[in-house]
N, CA, C and O atoms as CSV, one atom per row, in Angstrom:
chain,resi,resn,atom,element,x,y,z
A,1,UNK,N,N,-30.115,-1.356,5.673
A,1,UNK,CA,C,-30.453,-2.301,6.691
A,1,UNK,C,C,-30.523,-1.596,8.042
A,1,UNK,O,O,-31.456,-1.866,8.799
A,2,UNK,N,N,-29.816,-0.922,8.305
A,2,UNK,CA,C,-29.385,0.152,9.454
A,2,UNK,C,C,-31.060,0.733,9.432
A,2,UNK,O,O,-32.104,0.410,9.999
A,3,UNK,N,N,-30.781,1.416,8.776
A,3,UNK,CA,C,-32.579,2.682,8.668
A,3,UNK,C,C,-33.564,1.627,9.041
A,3,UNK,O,O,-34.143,1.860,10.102
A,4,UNK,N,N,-33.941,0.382,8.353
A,4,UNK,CA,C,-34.824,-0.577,8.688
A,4,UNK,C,C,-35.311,-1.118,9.898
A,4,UNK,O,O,-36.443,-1.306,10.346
A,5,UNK,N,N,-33.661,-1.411,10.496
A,5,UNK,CA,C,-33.998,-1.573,11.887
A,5,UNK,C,C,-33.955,-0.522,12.652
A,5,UNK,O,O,-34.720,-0.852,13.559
A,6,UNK,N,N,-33.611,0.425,12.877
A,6,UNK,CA,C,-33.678,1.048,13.739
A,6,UNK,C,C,-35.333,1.977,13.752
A,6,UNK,O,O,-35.893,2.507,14.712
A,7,UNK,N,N,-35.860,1.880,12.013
A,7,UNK,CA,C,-37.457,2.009,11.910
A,7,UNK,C,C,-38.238,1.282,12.944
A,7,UNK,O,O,-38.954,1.776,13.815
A,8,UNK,N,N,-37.944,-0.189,12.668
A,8,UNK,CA,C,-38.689,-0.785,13.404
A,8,UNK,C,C,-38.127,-0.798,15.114
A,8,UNK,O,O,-38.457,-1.679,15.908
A,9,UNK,N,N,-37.368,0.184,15.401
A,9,UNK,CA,C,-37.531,0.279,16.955
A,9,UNK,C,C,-36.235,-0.332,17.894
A,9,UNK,O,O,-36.049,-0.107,19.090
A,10,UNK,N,N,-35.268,-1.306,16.843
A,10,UNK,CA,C,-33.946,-1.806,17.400
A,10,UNK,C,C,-33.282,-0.504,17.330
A,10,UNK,O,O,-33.558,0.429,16.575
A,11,UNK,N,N,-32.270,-0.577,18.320
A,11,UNK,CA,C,-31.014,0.202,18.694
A,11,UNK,C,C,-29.481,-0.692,17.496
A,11,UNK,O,O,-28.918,-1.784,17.572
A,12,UNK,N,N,-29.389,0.099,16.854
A,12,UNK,CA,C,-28.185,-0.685,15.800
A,12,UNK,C,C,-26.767,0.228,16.847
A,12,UNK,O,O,-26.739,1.453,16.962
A,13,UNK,N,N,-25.903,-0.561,17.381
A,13,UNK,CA,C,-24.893,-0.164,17.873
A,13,UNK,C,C,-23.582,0.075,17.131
A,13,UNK,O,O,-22.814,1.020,17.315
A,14,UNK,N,N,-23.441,-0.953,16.241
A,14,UNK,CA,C,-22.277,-0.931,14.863
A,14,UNK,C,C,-22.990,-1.175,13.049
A,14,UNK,O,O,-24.119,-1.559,12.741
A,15,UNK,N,N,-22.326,-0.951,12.528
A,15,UNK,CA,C,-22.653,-1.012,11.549
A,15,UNK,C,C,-21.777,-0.593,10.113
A,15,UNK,O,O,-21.854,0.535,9.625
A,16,UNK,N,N,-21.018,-1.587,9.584
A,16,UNK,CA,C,-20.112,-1.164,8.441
A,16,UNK,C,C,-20.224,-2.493,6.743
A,16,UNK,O,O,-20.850,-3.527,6.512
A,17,UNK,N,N,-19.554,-1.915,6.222
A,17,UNK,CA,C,-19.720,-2.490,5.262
A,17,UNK,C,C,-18.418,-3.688,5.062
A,17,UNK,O,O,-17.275,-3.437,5.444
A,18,UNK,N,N,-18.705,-4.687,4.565
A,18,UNK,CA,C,-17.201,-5.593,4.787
A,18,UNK,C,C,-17.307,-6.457,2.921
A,18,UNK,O,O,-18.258,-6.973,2.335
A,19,UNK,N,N,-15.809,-6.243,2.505
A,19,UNK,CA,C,-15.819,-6.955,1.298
A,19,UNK,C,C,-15.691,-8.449,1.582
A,19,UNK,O,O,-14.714,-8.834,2.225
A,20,UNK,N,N,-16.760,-9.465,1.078
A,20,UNK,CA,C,-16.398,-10.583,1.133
A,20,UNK,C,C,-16.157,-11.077,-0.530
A,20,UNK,O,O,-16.721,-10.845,-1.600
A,21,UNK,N,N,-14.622,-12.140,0.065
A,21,UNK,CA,C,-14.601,-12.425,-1.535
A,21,UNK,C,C,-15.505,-13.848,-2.232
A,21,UNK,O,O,-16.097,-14.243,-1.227
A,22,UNK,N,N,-15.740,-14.392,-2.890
A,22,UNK,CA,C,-16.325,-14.957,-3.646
A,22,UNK,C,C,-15.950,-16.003,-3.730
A,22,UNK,O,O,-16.501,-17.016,-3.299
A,23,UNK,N,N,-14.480,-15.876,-4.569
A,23,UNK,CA,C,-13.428,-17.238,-4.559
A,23,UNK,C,C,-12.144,-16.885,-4.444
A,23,UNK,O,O,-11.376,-16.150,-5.066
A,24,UNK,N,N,-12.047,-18.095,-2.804
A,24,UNK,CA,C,-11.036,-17.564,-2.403
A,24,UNK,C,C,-10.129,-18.677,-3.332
A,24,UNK,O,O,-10.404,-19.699,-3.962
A,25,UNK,N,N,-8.775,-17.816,-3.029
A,25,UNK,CA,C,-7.765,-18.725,-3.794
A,25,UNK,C,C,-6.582,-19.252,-2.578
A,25,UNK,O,O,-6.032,-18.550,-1.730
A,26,UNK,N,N,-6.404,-20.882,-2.855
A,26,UNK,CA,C,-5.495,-21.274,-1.438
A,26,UNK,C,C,-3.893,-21.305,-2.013
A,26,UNK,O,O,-3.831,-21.444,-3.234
A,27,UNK,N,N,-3.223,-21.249,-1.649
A,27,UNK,CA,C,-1.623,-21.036,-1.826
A,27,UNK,C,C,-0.798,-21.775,-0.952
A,27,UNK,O,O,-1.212,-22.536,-0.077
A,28,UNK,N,N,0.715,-21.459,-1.286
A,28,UNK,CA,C,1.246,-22.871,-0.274
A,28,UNK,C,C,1.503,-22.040,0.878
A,28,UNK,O,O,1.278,-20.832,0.792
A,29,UNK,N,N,2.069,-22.682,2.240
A,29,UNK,CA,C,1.847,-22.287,3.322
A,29,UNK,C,C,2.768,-21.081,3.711
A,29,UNK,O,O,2.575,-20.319,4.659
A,30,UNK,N,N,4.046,-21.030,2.606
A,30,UNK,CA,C,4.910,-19.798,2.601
A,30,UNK,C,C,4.223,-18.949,2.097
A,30,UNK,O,O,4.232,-17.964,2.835
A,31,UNK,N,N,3.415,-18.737,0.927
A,31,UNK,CA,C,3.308,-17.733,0.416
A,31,UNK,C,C,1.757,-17.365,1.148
A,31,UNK,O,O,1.439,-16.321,0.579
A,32,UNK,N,N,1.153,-17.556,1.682
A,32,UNK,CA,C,0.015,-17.680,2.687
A,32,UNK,C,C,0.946,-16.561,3.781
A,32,UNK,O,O,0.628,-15.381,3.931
A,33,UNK,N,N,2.091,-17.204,4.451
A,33,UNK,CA,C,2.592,-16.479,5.128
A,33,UNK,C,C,2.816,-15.171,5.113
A,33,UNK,O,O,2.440,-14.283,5.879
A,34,UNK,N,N,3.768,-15.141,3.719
A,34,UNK,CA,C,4.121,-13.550,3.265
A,34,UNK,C,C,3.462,-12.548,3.098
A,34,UNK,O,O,3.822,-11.427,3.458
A,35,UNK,N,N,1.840,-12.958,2.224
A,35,UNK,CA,C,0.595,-12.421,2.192
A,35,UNK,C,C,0.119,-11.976,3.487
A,35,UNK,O,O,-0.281,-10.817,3.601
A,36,UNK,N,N,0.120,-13.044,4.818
A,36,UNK,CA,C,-0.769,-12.413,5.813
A,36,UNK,C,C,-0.306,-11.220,6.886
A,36,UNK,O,O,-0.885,-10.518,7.714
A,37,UNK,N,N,1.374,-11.420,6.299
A,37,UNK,CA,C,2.318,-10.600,7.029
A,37,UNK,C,C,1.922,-8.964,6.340
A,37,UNK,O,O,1.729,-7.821,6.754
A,38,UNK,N,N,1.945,-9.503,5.404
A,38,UNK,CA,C,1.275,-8.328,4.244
A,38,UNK,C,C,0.374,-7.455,4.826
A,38,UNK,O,O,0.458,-6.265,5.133
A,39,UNK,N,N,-0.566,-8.340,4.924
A,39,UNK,CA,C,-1.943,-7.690,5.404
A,39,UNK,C,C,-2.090,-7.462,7.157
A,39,UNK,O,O,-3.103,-6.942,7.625
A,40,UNK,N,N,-0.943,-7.923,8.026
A,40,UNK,CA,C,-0.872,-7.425,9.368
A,40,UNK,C,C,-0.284,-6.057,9.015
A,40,UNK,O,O,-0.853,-5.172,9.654
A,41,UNK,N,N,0.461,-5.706,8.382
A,41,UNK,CA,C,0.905,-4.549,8.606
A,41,UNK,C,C,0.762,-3.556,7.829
A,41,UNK,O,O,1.280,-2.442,7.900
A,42,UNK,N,N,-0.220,-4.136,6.803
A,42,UNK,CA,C,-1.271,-2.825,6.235
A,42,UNK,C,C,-2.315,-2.373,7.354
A,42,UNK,O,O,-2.369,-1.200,7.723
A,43,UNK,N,N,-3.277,-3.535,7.957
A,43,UNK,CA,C,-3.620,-2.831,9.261
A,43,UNK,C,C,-3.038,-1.939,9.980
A,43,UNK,O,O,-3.644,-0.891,10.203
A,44,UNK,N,N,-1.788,-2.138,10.486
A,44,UNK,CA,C,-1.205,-0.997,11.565
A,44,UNK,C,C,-1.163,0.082,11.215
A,44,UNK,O,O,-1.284,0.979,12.049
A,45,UNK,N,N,-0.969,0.384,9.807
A,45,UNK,CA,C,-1.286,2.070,9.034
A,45,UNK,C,C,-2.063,2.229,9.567
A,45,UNK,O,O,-3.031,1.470,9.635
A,46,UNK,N,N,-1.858,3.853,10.462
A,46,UNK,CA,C,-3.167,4.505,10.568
A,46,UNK,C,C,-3.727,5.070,9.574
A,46,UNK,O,O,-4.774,5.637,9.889
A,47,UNK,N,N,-3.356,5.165,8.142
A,47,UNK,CA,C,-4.343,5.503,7.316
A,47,UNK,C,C,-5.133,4.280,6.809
A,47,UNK,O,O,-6.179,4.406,6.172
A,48,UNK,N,N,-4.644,3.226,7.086
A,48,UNK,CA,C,-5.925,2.534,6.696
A,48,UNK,C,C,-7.276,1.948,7.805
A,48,UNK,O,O,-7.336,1.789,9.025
A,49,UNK,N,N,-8.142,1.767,6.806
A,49,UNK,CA,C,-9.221,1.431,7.936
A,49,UNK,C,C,-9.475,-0.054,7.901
A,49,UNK,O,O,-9.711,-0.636,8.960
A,50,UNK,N,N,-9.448,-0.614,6.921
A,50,UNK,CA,C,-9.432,-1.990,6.049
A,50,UNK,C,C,-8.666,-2.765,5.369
A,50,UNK,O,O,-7.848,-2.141,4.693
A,51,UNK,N,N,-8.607,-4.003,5.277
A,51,UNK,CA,C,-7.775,-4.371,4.584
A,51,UNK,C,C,-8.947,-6.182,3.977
A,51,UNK,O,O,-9.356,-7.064,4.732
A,52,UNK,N,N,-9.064,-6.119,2.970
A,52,UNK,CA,C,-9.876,-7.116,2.612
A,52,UNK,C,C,-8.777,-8.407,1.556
A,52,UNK,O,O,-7.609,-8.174,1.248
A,53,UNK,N,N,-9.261,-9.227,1.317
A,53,UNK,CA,C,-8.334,-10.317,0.771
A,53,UNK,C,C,-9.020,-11.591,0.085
A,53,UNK,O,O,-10.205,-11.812,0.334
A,54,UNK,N,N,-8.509,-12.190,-0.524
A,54,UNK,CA,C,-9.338,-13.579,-0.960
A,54,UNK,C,C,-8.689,-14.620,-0.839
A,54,UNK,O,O,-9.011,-15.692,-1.352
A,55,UNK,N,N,-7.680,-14.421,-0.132
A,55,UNK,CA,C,-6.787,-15.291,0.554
A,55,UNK,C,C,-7.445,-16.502,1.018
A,55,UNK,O,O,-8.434,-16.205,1.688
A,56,UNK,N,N,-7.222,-18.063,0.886
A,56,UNK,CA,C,-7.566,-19.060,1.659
A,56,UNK,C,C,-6.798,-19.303,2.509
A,56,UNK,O,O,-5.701,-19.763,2.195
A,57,UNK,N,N,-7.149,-19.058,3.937
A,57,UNK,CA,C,-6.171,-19.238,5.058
A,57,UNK,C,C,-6.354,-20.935,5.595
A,57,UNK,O,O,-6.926,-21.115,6.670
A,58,UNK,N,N,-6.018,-21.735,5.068
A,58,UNK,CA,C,-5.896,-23.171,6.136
A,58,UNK,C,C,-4.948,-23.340,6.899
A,58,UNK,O,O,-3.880,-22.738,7.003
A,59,UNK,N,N,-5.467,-24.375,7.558
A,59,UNK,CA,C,-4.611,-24.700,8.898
A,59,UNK,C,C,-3.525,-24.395,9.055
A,59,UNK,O,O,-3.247,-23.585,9.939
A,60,UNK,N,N,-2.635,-24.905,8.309
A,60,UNK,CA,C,-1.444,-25.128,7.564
A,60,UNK,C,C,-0.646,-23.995,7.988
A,60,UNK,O,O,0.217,-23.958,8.865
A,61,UNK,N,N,-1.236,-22.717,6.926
A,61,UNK,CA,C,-0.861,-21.524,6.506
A,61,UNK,C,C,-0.682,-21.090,7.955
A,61,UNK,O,O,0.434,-20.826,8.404
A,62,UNK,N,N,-2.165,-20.995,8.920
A,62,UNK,CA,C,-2.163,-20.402,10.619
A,62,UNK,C,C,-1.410,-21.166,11.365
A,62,UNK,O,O,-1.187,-20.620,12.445
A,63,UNK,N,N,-0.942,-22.148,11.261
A,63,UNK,CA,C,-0.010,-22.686,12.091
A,63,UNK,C,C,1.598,-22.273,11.628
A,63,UNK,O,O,2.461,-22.427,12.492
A,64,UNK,N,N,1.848,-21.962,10.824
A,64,UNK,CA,C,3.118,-21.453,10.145
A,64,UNK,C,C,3.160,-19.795,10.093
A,64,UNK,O,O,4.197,-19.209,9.781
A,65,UNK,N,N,1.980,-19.120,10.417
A,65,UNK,CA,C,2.354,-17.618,10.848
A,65,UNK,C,C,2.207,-17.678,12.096
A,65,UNK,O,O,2.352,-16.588,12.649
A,66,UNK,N,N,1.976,-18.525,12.752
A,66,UNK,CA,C,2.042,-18.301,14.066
A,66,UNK,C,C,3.179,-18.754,14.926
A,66,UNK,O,O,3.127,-18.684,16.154
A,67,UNK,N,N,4.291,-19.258,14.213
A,67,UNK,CA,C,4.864,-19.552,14.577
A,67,UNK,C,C,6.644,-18.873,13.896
A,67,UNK,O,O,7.751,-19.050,14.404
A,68,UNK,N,N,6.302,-18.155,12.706
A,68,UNK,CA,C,7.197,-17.418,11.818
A,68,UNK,C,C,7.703,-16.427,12.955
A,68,UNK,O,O,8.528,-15.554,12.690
């Protein structure tokens, strides 16, 4: 997609690949929690670059890590 546009003459400034999942699966609002805590602090590794998930985050779940 990158090569394409920038063929036709656009400037592409970013460009990466991102896993999206398919079906996500929703959980109760604790274990939503534990999971996203999970995945905040696999980010902070500097060896990682990514962290992808199929996590269903509702309301619920973001109002209860945000407040954990």
């Amino acid at each position: 997609m990158e090569e394409a546009l920038t063929a036709a003459g656009y400037t592409v400034e970013n460009s990466e690949l991102k896993w999206i999942a398919k079906n996500e699966t929703e959980v109760s609002p604790d274990k939503a929690v534990a999971n996203m805590r999970i995945m905040s602090n696999l980010e902070e590794l500097d060896d990682v670059q990514a962290v992808a998930s199929n996590l269903m985050i509702t309301d619920a779940a973001l109002e209860a890590f945000e407040t954990a």
